[in-house]
VEXPABA-499228 format. One record per residue (C-alpha): x, y, z. Coordinates in steps of 0.02 Angstrom, whole numbers, plus 50000, padded with zeros to 5 digits. Each point is the difference from the previous one (the first is absolute). Example, Ala and Ser with C-alpha at 12.3 -4.5 7.8 and 13.67 -1.06 7.14 Angstrom:
506154977550390;500695017249967;
This chain:
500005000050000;501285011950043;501054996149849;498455004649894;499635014950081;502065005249979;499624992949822;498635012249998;500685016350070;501565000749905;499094997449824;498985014750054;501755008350034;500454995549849;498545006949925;500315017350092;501894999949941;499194997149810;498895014750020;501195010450080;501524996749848;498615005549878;499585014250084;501575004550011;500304997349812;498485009849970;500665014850087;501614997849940;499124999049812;499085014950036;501525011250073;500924995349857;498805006449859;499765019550047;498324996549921;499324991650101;500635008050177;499005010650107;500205018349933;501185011950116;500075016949998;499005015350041;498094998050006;500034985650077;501064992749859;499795003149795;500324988849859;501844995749966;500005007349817;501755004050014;500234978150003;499134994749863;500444990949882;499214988249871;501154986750060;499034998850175;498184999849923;499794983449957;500804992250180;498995012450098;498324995849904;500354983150029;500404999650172;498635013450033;498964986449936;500504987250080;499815009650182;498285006349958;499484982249962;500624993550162;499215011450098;498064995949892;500354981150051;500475007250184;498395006150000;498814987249905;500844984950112;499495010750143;498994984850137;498915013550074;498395004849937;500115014849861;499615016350080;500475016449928;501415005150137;501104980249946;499405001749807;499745015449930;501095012450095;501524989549981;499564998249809;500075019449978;501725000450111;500724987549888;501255001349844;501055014050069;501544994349909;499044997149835;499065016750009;501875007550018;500544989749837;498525005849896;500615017550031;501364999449901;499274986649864;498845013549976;501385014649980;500924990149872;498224994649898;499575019449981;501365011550026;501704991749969;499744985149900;501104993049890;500354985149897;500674990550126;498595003450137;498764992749856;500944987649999;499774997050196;498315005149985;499424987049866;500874988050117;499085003750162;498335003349926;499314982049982;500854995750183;499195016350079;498174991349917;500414985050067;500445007850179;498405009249981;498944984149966;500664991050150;499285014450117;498385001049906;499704980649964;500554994950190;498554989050050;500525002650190;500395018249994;498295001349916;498884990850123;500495012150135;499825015249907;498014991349972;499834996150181;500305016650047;499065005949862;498454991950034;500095001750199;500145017749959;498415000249916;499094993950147;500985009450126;500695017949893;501795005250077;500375019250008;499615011049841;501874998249950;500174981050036;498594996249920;500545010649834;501644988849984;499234984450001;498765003249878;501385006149882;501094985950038;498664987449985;499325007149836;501715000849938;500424980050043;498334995149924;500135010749832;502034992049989;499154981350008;500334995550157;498344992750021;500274986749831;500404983250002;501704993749967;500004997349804;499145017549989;501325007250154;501534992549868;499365006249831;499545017650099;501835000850042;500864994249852;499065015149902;500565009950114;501644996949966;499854999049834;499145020750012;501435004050100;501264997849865;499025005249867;499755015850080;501865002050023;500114996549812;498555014949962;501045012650100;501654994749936;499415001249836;499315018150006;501425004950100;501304994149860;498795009649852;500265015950110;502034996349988;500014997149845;499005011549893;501055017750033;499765010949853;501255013349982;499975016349921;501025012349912;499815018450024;499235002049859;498704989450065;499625010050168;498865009449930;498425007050115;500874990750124;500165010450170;501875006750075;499774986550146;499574988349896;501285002449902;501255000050131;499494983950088;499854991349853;501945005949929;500464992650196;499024985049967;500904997549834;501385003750089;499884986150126;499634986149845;501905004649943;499095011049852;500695016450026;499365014149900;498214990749960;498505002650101;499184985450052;498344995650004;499674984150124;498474990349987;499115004750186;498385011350016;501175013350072;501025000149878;498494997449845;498805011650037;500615015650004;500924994449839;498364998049921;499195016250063;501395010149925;501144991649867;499755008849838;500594984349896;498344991449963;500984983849947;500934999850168;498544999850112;499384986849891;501344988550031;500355006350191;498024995050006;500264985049920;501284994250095;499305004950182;498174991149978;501014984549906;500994994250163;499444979650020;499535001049806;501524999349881;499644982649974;501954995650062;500534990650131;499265015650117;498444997649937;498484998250132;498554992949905;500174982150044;500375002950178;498265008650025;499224983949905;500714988550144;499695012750129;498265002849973;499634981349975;500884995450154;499075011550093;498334996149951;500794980750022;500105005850184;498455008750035;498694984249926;500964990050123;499275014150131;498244997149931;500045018249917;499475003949818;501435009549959;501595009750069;499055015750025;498714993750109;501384991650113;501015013750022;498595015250021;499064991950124;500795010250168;500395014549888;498665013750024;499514998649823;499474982450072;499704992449824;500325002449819;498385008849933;500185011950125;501545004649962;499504998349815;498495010550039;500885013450043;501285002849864;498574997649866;499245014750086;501475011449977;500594991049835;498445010849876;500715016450069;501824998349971;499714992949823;498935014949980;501295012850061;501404992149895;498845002249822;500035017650065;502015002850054;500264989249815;499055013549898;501075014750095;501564991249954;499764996349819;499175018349993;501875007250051;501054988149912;498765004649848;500305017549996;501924998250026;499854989949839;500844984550070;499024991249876;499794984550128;498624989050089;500315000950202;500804982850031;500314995050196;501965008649961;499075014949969;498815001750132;501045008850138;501115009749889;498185006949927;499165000050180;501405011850055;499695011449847;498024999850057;500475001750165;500825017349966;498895005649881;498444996850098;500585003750181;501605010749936;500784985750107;501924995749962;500454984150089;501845004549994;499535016950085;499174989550149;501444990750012;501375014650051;498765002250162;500324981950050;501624994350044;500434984650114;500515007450151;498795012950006;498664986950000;500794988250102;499915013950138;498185000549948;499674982850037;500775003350171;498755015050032;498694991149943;500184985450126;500455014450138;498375005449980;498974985149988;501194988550104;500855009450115;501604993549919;501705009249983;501324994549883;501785001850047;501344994149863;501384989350077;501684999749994;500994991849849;500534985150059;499144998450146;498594987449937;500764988449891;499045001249780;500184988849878;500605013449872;500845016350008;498435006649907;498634996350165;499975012750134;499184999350175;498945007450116;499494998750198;498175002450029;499195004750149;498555006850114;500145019549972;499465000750187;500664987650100;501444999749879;499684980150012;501024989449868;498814992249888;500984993349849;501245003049856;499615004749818;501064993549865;499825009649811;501014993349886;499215011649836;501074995649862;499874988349852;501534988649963;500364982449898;499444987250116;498625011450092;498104992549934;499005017149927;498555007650090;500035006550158;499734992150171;499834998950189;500534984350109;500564998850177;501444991150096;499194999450149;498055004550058;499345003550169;499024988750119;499974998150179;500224980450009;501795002749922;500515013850095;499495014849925;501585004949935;500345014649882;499064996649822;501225000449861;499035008049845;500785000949813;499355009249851;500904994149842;499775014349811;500574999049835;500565017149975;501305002949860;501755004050115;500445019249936;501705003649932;501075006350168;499415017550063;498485000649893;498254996150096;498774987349988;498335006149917;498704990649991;498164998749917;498295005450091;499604981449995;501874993650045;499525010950157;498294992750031;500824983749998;501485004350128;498355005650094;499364985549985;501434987150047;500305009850170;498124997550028;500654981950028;501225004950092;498945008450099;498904987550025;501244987850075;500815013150117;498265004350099;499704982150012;499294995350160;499584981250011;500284987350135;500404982849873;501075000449828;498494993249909;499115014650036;501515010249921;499404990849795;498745010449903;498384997149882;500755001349816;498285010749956;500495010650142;501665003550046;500205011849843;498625012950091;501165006250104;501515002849901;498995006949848;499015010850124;501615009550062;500515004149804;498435013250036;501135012250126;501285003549840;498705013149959;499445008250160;500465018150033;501074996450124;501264987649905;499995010749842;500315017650107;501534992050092;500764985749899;499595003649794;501415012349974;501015001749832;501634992450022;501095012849952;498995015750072;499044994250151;498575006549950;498204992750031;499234994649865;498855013349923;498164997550057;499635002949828;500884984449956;499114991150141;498345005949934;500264991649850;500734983450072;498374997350119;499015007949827;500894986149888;499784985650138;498844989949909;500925001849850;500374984349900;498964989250138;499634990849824;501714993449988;500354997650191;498364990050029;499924989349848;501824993149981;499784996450200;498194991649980;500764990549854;501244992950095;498864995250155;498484992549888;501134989149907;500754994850169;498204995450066;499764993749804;501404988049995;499604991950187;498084998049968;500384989549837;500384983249962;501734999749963;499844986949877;499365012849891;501245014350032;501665003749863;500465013750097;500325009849825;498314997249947;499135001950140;500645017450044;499535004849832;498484993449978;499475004550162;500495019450001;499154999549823;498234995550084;500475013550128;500045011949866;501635004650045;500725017349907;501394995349886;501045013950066;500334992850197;500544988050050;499904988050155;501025005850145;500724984250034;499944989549819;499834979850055;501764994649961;500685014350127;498495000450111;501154997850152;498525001750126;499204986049957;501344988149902;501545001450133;499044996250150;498254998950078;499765018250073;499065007049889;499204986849897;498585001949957;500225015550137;500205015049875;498345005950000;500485005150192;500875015949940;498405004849947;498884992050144;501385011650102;499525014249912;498435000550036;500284999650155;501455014949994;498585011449900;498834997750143;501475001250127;500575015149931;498245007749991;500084997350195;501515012950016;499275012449888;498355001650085;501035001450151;500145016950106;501894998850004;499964994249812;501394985449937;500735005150177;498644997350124;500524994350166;498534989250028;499754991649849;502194998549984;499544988450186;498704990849939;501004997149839;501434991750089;499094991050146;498794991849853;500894997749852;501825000650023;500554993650181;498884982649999;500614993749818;498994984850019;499574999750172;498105005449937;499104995249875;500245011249862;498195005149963;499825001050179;501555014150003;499355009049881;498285000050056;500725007750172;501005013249910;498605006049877;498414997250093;499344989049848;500594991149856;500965004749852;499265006549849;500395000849823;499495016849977;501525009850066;501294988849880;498815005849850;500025017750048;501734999950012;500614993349838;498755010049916;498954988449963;498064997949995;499254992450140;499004984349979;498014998850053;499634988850139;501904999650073;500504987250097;501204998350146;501714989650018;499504990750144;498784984649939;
């Protein structure tokens, strides 16, 4: 007897000695990769930018992996009944390590990428599926997230409790969890499968954006503003093609190209070349890849039970459902055709009395808007764009969340935070009156080879209390053409709306004030309200009087001049509205079809043609670069929510300027943070803005403000 029991204790030594080496191997693992160690530093530590390199990604991911997983099967082989103190909570403390890896994966896959990262990247993605699929598809895990699920139903835990179950039960259940074990396999396996085709989709668009540079002679400048000029000769310069100006194929870099380029049969091919990324038919090319995609997901949805992708993935967006969301683009669709007839006339009408002897083509139409523009409104874009230079309105981003917030800005030292290039500069943020720290704001504004287009807002770190409510680290990412040294960056009204915008993100995750990390996610359909609602204090008196001043001068910018910006607002709301609506209708289009029947070619085609889509736009996002909904599963079948947003901003905004104290109100600035920024989705969404508004949303406001008629019998957003 006492033999066993000494037989006994020391295999349970042994046991503790086994545990103990891998810990210790773990640790050792995890101080050895610097992406995967606890962040140091001021602020209660910040990412170790100054340490990466691609080299690390792929051991960190995996090991990141590999400790996240351990601690899901710590918790699903847990003996004691499921409650939500021994399942959830340690579910939302869990992955530390991982969440510290993904940091950087996600620096290299949008602002420094390179060859090599893809590389890494196409590697990793069918392992981080796979990872994925073993939290979602873990039959254990899974029966204690139900238990508490349903015992929460009888017996409701606190308001916030209660919220993060919900979410992560809904979540389990929509990823499978609940199939059987053929269905649980085939589920993941697509998964997988999407992961690396996704990788492909981005890759692929990425590459056309390298690789189609056109460059220009000086003879060929013409039209073509001084800045422009100038940071295309340095962008020339940095492709080893001195004395050429180069053109690169990125929004920032195409649109202001085709506004103001002179050479008809340059925008053409500029044009040509920007809406043909993912459709060269060469090894780039996208077409196939959305073939597989969209059967694979509609593959993975019938296993689910639902008719198609749409229905699967709308179903805890506000929108709720695909004829809703359907519903309302098809009531705004009419008007913007309508209003595009009308901006089409205007155009030919000038290019007609020029005697340019042409037929507006989609090359043509913002080079001709602009001419319409300043003939109807005695608006000159370029003229605008001497009032708005990148510091100056980076300062009024800062007032504007002073105001609204309570937030102060204070740049920090070089040096002092570690950035992952020179270009990305810093700021502290705190409580203007306790003088509380309450996060860091990275901007890193420039466009460079290896940086995706478009403009953006992520963050390194959010804020709840489980985790310690540390400092929020907050990053807005632009694609602003870098100026030739000592000359300033000017931008375009709309390149200013957007900057707007992105901080509204920002924003949003710096007044976050949630208890669990779930609660820190957003609705698609509504996580856009907030960002595209701050875009609306560019043009209050206050921002214009203190922060639109001409570069060189100082001087405000003329109220004459700001007459005729608010005058010319809804000015080509044609063109804005239908190349968006486009985009988001064939999104919904292509995930409520069979995709048996879809040729992606064709079907865009053919499908725009029973639209009656204007032959001179174009979608916003063509299929084969549609990034949104082809590189991931964010936004498909998710675009409409700009617009579902919108409606909401309109209404929103209608709140502030029925106000007392205007777009600066003190009362409806609390009730704007309290409601809709600080719970992100702590509260239902309708809910939130129900709270904020008094009622619903209505459509009205978003047709009044693009100018457009407003329907009979309007409906709200919330159905």
């Amino acid at each position: 007897m006492k033999k066993k029991l000494r037989t006994g204790l020391s295999m349970i030594a042994l046991f503790a000695l086994i545990s103990q080496s891998t810990a210790q191997e773990n640790n050792q693992e995890i101080m050895q990769n610097p992406l995967l160690k606890e962040w140091q530093g001021p602020y209660e530590g910040v990412p170790a930018f100054d340490k990466m390199e691609v080299s690390l990604i792929k051991p960190a991911i995996r090991k990141g992996m590999e400790l996240h997983l351990k601690e899901i099967n710590q918790i699903a082989n847990n003996t004691a009944e499921a409650t939500f103190e021994n399942t959830i909570i340690p579910m939302e403390k869990a992955g530390k390590e991982l969440d510290r890896a993904f940091t950087y994966y996600g620096i290299y896959s949008s602002n420094v990428s390179s060859p090599e990262f893809r590389a890494v990247q196409k590697e990793l993605a069918p392992e981080i599926s796979e990872y994925s699929s073993k939290i979602s598809q873990n039959e254990a895990l899974f029966k204690r997230i139900k238990t508490v699920y349903e015992n929460s139903q009888e017996k409701p835990l606190d308001s916030a409790e209660q919220r993060v179950i919900d979410l992560v039960y809904e979540e389990f259940a929509m990823q499978g969890a609940d199939l059987n074990e053929e269905d649980k396999k085939r589920y993941a396996e697509i998964n997988k499968e999407l992961s690396a085709l996704y990788t492909k989709f981005s890759s692929n668009v990425l590459a056309d954006e390298e690789n189609y540079v056109i460059y220009l002679t000086k003879e060929q400048i013409g039209g073509l503003p001084e800045s422009y000029v100038k940071s295309a000769a340095k962008a020339a310069e940095d492709r080893d093609q001195q004395g050429s100006y180069a053109v690169t194929n990125t929004r920032s870099s195409m649109d202001p190209f085709l506004t103001y380029s002179t050479e008809r049969e340059l925008r053409e091919k500029v044009w040509k070349n920007y809406y043909s990324r993912g459709d060269n038919n060469d090894e780039f090319d996208n077409k196939e890849i959305i073939q597989e995609i969209l059967k694979l997901r509609d593959e993975r949805v019938e296993l689910l039970g639902f008719d198609n992708y749409a229905q699967w993935r709308l179903q805890n967006r506000m929108a709720k459902n695909p004829e809703n969301a359907m519903d309302l683009m098809m009531q705004v669709w009419p008007a913007a055709l309508a209003r595009v007839k009308e901006e089409v006339a205007d155009m030919q009408k000038v290019a007609d009395s020029e005697n340019a002897n042409i037929t507006i083509k989609p090359w043509d139409y913002r080079f001709y808007a602009e001419k319409v523009r300043k003939e109807k409104y005695d608006l000159d874009s370029e003229e605008v764009k001497q009032y708005l230079e990148l510091g100056n309105l980076t300062q009024a981003l800062f007032f504007t969340a002073g105001e609204l917030f309570n937030f102060e800005f204070t740049p920090v030292e070089n040096n002092s935070v570690p950035v992952f290039h020179e270009d990305v500069k810093v700021w502290e943020v705190s409580d203007k009156n306790s003088g509380e720290i309450v996060g860091l704001w990275y901007l890193d504004p420039y466009a460079r080879q290896g940086k995706r287009s478009g403009a953006w807002a992520t963050t390194y770190r959010g804020y709840t209390k489980l985790t310690g409510e540390k400092p929020v680290l907050a990053s807005n990412n632009s694609n602003f053409i870098e100026p030739a040294p000592g000359e300033p960056v000017l931008v375009s009204w709309d390149d200013a709306e957007t900057f707007f915008h992105e901080f509204g993100h920002a924003l949003h995750f710096l007044s976050a004030n949630v208890e669990y990390p779930t609660l820190n996610g957003g609705v698609r359909d509504y996580t856009e309200f907030q960002s595209q609602l701050l875009e609306r204090w560019l043009s209050t008196d206050k921002v214009i009087n203190q922060f639109l001043r001409h570069h060189e001068t100082n001087e405000v910018i003329p109220e004459a001049l700001v007459a005729k910006i608010k005058k010319a607002s809804t000015f080509n709301q044609g063109f804005g509205t239908t190349e968006f609506l486009a985009s988001a209708i064939m999104d919904m289009k292509y995930h409520t079809t069979d995709p048996d029947k879809i040729d992606p070619a064709k079907f865009e085609k053919e499908t725009l043609k029973e639209l009656n889509m204007p032959e001179e736009i174009v979608m916003r996002h063509r299929t084969p670069h549609f990034g949104h909904v082809f590189s991931g599963e964010g936004y498909a079948s998710g675009y409409y929510g700009y617009l579902w947003a919108d409606v909401l901003t309109a209404d929103a905004a209608e709140a502030f300027a029925e106000a007392e104290g205007g777009f600066y109100d003190k009362e409806v600035a609390r009730k704007l943070v309290k409601y809709l920024f600080a719970p992100r989705n702590a509260m239902d969404p309708a809910e939130a803005y129900k709270k904020f508004r008094g009622r619903d949303a209505e459509i009205d406001a978003l047709m009044r403000n693009r100018g457009f008629p407003v329907p009979e019998n309007s409906e709200t957003t919330e159905d």
